[in-house]
DOKOLZA-181507 format. One record per residue (C-alpha): residue in one letter; x, z, y. Coordinates in pm, 1 decimal, decimal comma, padded with zeros to 6 digits. Layout:
! residues N
+------+----------+----------+----------+
: type :       c1 :       c3 :       c2 :
+------+----------+----------+----------+
:    A :        X :        Z :        Y :
...
+------+----------+----------+----------+
This chain:
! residues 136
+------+----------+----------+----------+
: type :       c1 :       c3 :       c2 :
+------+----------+----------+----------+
:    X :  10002,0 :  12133,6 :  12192,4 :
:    X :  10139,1 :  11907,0 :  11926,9 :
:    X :  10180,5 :  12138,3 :  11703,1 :
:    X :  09821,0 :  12269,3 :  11712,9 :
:    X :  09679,1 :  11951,6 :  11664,7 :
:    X :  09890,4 :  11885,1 :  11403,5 :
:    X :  09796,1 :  12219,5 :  11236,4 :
:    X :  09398,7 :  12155,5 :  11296,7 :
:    X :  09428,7 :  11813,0 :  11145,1 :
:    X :  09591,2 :  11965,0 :  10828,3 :
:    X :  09287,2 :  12185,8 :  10816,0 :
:    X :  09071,4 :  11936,5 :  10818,1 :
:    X :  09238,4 :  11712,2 :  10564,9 :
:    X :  09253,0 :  12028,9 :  10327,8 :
:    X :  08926,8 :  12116,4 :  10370,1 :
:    X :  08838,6 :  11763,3 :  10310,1 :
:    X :  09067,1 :  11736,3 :  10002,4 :
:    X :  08822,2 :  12046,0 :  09872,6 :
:    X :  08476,4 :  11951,5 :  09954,4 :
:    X :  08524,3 :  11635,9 :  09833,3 :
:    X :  08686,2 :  11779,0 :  09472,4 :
:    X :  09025,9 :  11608,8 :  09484,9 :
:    X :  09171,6 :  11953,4 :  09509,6 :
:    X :  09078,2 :  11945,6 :  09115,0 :
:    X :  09305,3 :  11786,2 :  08929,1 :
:    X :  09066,5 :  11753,6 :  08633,0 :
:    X :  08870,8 :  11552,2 :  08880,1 :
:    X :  09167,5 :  11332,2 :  08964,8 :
:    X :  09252,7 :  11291,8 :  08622,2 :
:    X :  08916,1 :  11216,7 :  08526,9 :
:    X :  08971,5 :  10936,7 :  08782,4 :
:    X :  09277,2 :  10786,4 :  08617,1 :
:    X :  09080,9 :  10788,1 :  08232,2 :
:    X :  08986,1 :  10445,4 :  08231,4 :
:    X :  08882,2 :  10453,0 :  07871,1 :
:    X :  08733,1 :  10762,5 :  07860,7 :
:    X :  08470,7 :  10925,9 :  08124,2 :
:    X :  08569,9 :  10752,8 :  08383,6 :
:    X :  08517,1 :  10915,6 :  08667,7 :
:    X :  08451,9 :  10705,3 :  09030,3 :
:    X :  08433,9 :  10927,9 :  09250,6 :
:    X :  08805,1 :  10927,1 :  09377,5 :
:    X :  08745,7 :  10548,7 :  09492,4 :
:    X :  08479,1 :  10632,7 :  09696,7 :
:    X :  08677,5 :  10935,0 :  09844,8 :
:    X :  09001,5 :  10615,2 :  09889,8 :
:    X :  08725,5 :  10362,8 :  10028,0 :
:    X :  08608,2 :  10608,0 :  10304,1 :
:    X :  08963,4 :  10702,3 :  10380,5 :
:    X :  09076,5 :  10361,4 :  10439,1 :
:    X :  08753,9 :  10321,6 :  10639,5 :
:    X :  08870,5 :  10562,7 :  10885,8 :
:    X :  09199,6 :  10551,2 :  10870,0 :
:    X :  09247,9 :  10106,7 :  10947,6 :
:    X :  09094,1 :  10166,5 :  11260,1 :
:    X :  09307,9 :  10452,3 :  11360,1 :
:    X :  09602,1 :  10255,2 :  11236,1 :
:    X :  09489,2 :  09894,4 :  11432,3 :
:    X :  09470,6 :  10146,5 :  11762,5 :
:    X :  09807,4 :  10291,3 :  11695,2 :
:    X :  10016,1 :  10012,8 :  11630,8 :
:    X :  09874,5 :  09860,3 :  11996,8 :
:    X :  09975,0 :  10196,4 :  12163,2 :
:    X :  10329,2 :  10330,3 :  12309,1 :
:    X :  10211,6 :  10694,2 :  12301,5 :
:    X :  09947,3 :  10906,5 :  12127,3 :
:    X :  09675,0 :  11064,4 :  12302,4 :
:    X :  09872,2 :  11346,1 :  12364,6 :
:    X :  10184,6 :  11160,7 :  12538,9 :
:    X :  10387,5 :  11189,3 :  12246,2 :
:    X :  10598,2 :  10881,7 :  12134,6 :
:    X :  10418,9 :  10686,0 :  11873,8 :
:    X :  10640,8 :  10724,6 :  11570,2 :
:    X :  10501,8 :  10430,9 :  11314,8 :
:    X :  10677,8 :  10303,2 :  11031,2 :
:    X :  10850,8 :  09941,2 :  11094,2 :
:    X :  10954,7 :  09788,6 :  10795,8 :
:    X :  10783,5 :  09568,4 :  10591,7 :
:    X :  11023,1 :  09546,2 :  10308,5 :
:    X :  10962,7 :  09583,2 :  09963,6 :
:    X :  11273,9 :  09693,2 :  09765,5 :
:    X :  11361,0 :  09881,2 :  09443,2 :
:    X :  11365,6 :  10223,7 :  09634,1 :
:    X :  11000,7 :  10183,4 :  09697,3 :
:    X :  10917,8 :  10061,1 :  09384,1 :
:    X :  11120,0 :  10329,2 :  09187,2 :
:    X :  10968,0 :  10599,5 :  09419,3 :
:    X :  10613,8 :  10466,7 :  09400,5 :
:    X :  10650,6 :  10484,4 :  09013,8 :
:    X :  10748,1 :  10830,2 :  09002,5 :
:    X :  10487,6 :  10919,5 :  09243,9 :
:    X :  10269,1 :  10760,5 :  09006,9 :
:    X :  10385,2 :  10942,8 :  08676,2 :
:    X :  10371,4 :  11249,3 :  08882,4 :
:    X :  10035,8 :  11194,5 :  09034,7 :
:    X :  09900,1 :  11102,4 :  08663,2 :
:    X :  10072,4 :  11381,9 :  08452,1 :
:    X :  09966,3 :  11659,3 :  08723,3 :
:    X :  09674,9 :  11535,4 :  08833,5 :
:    X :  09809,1 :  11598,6 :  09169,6 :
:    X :  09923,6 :  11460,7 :  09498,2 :
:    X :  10136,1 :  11607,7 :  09752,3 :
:    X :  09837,1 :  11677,2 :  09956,1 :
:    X :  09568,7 :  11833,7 :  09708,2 :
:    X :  09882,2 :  12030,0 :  09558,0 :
:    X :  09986,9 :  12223,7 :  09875,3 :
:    X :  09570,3 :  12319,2 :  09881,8 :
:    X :  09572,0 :  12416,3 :  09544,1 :
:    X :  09893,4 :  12598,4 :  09566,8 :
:    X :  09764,6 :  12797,8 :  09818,1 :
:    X :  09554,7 :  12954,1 :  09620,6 :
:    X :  09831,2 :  13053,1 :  09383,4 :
:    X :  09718,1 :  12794,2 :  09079,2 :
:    X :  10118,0 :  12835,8 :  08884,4 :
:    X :  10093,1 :  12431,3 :  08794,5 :
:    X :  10008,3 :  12353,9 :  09167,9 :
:    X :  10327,1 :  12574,8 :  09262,7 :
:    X :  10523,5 :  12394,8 :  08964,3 :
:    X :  10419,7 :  12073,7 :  09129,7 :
:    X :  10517,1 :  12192,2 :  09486,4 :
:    X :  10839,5 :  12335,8 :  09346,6 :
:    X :  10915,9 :  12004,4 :  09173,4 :
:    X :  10840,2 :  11810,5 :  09502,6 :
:    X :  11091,3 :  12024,4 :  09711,8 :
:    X :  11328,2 :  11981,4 :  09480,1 :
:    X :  11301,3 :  11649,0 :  09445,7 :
:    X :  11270,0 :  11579,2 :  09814,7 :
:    X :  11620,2 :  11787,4 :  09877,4 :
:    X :  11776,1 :  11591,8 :  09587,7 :
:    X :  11672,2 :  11318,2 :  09778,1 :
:    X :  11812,4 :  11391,8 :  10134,3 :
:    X :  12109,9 :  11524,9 :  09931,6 :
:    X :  12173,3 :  11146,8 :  09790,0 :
:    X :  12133,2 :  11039,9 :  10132,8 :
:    X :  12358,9 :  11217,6 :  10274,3 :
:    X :  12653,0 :  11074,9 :  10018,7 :
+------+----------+----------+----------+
């Protein structure tokens, strides 16, 4: 049952991601041009996010299980250390240069865009790099 859930609420987030546009990266990008034509857009998209989503998140952190009697799995630290920060900024540089997130680039890959499937290449490989420096 967890799993379907799981899979409905990734349809809904992607179909989210492409009514409200950030599946375009020109969109995203347009976003991050301060001096240029800025485009606002992707703040409102953020603002109604975290609208939803602190709510959800004040609810969790009170419960022991989820709604479906699963363990509640929430992250516990509060530290901020130069892992984060290094990882934030390359999310960053990604998230500027491609326009893309993780999210958004999985939607877009689907449809067999090549610099979505670049992206989602690059990610893999980065995340197995990662669990590969882990692991020594």
């Amino acid at each position: 049952m967890g799993t379907l859930i799981g899979a409905l609420a990734g349809l809904v987030f992607g179909l989210g991601l492409i009514v409200s546009g950030m599946a375009q990266p020109a969109k995203v990008l347009g976003f991050l041009d301060l001096a240029g034509a800025w485009d606002p857009s992707l703040a409102f998209v953020m603002a109604g996010a975290i609208a939803v989503g602190l709510p959800a998140f004040a609810l969790a952190m009170r419960r022991r299980e989820s709604f479906l009697g699963l363990q509640m799995q929430l992250p516990t630290s509060t530290r901020v250390d130069r892992r984060l920060v290094g990882g934030s900024l390359l999310f960053g540089i990604g998230w500027g240069l491609a326009g893309l997130c993780p999210g958004p680039a999985l939607v877009v890959a689907g449809s067999g865009e090549p610099k979505a499937l670049a992206f989602v290449a690059a990610m893999v490989a980065g995340m197995a790099l990662f669990e590969w420096l882990e692991r020594r």
